[in-house]
C-alpha positions as CSV (number, residue, x, y, z in Angstrom):
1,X,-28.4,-6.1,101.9
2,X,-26.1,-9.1,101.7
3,X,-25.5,-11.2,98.3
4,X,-23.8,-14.4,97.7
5,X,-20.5,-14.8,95.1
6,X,-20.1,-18.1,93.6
7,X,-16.2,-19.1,92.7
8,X,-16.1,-19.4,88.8
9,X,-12.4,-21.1,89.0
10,X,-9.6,-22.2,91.6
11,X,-5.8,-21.1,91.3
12,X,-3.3,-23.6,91.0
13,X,0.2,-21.7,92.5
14,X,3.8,-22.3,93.8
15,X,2.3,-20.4,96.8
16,X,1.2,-23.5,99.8
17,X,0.5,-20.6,102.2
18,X,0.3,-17.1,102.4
19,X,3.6,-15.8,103.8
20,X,5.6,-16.8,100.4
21,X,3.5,-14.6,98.2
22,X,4.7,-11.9,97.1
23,X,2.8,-8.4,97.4
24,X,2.3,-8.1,93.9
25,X,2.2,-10.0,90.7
26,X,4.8,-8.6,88.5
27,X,7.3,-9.1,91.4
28,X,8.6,-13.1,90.5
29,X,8.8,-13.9,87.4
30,X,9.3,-17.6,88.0
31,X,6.0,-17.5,90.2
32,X,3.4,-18.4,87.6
33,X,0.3,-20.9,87.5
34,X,-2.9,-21.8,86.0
35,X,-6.8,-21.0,87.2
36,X,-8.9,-24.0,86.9
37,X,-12.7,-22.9,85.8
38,X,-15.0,-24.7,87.6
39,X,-18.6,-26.0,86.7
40,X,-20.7,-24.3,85.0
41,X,-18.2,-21.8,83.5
42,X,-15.9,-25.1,82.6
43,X,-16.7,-24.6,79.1
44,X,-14.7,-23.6,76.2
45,X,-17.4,-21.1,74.8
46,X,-17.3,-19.3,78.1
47,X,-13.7,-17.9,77.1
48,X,-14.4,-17.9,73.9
49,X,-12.1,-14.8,72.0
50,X,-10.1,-14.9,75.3
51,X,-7.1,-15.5,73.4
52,X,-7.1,-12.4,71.9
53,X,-6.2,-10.2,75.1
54,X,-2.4,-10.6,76.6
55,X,-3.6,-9.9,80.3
56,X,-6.4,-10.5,82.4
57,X,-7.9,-9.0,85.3
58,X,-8.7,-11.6,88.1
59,X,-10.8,-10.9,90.9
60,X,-10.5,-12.9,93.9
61,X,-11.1,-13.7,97.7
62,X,-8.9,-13.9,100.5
63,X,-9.9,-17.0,101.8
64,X,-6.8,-17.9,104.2
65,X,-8.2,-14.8,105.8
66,X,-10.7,-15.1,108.8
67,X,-14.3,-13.1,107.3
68,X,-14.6,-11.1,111.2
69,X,-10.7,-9.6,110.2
70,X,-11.4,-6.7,108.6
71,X,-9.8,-2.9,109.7
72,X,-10.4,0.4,108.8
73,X,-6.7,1.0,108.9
74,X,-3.6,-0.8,108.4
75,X,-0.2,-0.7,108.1
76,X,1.2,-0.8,104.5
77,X,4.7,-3.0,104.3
78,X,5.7,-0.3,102.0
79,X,5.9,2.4,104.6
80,X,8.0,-0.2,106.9
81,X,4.9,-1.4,108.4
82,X,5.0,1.6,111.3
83,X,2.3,4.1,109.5
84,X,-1.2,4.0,109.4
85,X,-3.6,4.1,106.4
86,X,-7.0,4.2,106.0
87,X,-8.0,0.6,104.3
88,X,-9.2,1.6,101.4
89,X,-5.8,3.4,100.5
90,X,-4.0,-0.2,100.5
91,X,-4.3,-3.6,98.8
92,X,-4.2,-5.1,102.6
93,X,-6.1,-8.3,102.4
94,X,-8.0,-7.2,106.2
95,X,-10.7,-5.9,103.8
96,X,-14.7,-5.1,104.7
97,X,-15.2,-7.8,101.8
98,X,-11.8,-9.6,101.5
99,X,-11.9,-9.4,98.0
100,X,-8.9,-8.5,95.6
101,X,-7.9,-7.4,92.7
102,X,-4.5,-8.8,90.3
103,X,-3.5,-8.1,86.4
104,X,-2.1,-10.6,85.1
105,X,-0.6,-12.2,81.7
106,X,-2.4,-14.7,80.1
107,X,0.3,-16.9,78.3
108,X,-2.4,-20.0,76.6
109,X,-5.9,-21.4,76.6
110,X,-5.7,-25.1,77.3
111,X,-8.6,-27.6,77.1
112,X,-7.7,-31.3,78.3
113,X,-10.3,-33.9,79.0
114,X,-12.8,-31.4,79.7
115,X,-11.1,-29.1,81.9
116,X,-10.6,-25.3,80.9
117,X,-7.4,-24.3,82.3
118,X,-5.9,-20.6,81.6
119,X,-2.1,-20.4,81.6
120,X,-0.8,-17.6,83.3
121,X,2.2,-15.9,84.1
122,X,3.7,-14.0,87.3
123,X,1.1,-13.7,90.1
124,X,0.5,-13.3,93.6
125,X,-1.9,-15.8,94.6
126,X,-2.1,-19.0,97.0
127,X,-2.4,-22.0,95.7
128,X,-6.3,-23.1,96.4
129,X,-7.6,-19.2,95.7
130,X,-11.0,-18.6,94.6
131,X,-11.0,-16.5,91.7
132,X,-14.8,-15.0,91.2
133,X,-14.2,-13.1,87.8
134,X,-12.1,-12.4,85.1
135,X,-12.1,-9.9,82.8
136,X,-9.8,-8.9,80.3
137,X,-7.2,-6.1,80.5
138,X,-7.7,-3.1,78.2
139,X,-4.6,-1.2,77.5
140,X,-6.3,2.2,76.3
141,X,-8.5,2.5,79.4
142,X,-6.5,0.6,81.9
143,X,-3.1,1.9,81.3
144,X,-2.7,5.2,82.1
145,X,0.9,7.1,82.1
146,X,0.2,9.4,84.1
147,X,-0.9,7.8,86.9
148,X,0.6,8.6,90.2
149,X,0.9,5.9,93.4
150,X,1.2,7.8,96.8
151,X,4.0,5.7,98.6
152,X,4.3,2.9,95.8
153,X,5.3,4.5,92.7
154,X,8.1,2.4,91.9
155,X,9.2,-1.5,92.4
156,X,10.4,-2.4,95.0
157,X,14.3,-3.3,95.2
158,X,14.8,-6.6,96.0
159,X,16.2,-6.6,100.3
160,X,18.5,-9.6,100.2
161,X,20.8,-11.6,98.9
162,X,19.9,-15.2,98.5
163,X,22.8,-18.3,98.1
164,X,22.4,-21.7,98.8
165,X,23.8,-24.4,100.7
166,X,25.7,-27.1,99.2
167,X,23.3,-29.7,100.5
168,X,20.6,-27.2,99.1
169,X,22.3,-27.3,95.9
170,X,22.5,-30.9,95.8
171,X,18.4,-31.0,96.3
172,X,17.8,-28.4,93.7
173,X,19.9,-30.4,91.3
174,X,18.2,-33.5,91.5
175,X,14.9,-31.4,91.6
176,X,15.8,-29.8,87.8
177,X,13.8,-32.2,85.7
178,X,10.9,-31.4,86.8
179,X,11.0,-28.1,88.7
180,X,13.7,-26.5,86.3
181,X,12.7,-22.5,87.8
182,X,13.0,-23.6,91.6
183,X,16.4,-22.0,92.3
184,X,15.6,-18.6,90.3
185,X,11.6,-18.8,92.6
186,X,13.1,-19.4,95.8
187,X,15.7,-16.8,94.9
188,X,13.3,-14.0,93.8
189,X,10.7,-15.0,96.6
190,X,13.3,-14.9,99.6
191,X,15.1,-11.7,98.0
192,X,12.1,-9.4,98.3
193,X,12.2,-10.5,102.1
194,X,9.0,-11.7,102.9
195,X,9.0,-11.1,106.3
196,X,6.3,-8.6,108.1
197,X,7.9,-4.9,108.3
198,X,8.6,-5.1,111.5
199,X,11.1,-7.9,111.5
200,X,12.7,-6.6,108.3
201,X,14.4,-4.0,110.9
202,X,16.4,-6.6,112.7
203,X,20.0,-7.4,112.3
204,X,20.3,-10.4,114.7
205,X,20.7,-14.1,113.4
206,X,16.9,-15.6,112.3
207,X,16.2,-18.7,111.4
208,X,12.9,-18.9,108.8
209,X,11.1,-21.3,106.7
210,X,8.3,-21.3,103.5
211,X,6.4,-23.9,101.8
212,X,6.8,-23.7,98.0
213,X,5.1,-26.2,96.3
214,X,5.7,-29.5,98.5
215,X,8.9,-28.2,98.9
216,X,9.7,-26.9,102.6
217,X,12.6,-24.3,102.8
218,X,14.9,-23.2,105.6
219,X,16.4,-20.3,105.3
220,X,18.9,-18.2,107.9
221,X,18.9,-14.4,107.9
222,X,22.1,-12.5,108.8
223,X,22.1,-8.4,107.8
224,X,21.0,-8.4,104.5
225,X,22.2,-12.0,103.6
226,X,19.9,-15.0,103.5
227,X,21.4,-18.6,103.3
228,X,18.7,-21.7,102.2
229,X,20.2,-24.6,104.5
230,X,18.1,-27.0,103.4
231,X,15.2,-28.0,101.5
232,X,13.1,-30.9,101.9
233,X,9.6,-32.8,100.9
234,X,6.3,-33.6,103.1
235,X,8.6,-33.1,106.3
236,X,10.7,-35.9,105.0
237,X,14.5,-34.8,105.4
């Protein structure tokens, strides 16, 4: 049996492609955005007592994913990206169905000229991401203390240390106004190193870059140091 999922809402992100995001959403706090409900859910009464719950449950696809790229195994970043896991033991994306799974906080409710837009806080999720539910997060049931996680019971510690360029600096300044949590997202999305596993393990001078926003970021990698050289707009230096 096959059956068809309509998108009830599109994310609007930091996150221009899929290398920048971070693995989960609790992991950069300056990363936040705002889900767009579409038509016929793009009405107030469909979120009606909404407001009333601090965090949300959004279920999503993984649509900068190809649908014949699915595995039964994978290998988790968490375990340096050298073990194997069965699938259905990871939050891999290369999923039977590609679809996922992210708590986040709901920070307002915000109707303007007929658009329902949900604020939200820190989250892991492309810009341009098809969100296919959301329901809201119940503390009593979905919390539970004494939970266990396998190889991911605790967060991640940040890999490297970020510091800018002055000619970095210089674009971030004049960037402020209206990008005033650019310096602290670059910083927290480079410092969790968001490279695949693999390369993590190399010492040797690399050279990177990420799209965040419109903003295109070079970065250089020595050790556990990473230097933003430059940052520019549209491919415009």
């Amino acid at each position: 049996m096959t059956y068809q999922i309509k998108p009830i809402g599109i994310i609007r992100s930091p996150y221009s492609e899929k290398f920048a995001v971070p693995r989960q959403p609790n992991l950069v706090n300056a990363g936040q955005g705002e889900l767009y409900l579409l038509a016929p859910y793009n009405d107030p009464v469909s979120v009606k007592g909404l407001e009333q719950f601090s965090h949300l449950w959004l279920l999503f696809l993984f649509h900068h994913i190809a649908p014949e790229k699915w595995r039964l195994t994978v290998r988790p970043p968490r375990l340096g990206g050298n073990k194997t896991m069965g699938v259905f033991a990871t939050r891999s994306p290369f999923r039977p169905n590609h679809i996922g799974l992210s708590a986040v906080e709901l920070k307002d409710i915000l109707v303007e000229n007929k658009q329902v837009i949900l604020k939200l806080g820190s989250l892991d999720l492309v810009d341009g991401t098809p969100i296919i539910d959301i329901k809201p997060y119940i503390p009593y049931c979905d919390s539970h203390s004494d939970a266990f996680a396998g190889y991911a019971q605790s967060t991640p510690e940040e890999k490297l240390t970020v510091t800018f360029s002055q000619k970095a600096q210089l674009i971030l300044d004049l960037q402020k106004h209206d990008y005033p949590q650019l310096t602290e997202l670059i910083t927290q999305v480079i410092s969790q190193d968001p490279r695949p596993a693999y390369k993590q393990k190399k010492i040797n001078e690399q050279t990177y870059g990420l799209r965040l926003y419109h903003f295109n970021i070079k970065w250089k990698i020595s050790n556990q140091h990473a230097l933003v050289e430059d940052i520019y707009i549209d491919n415009i230096c």
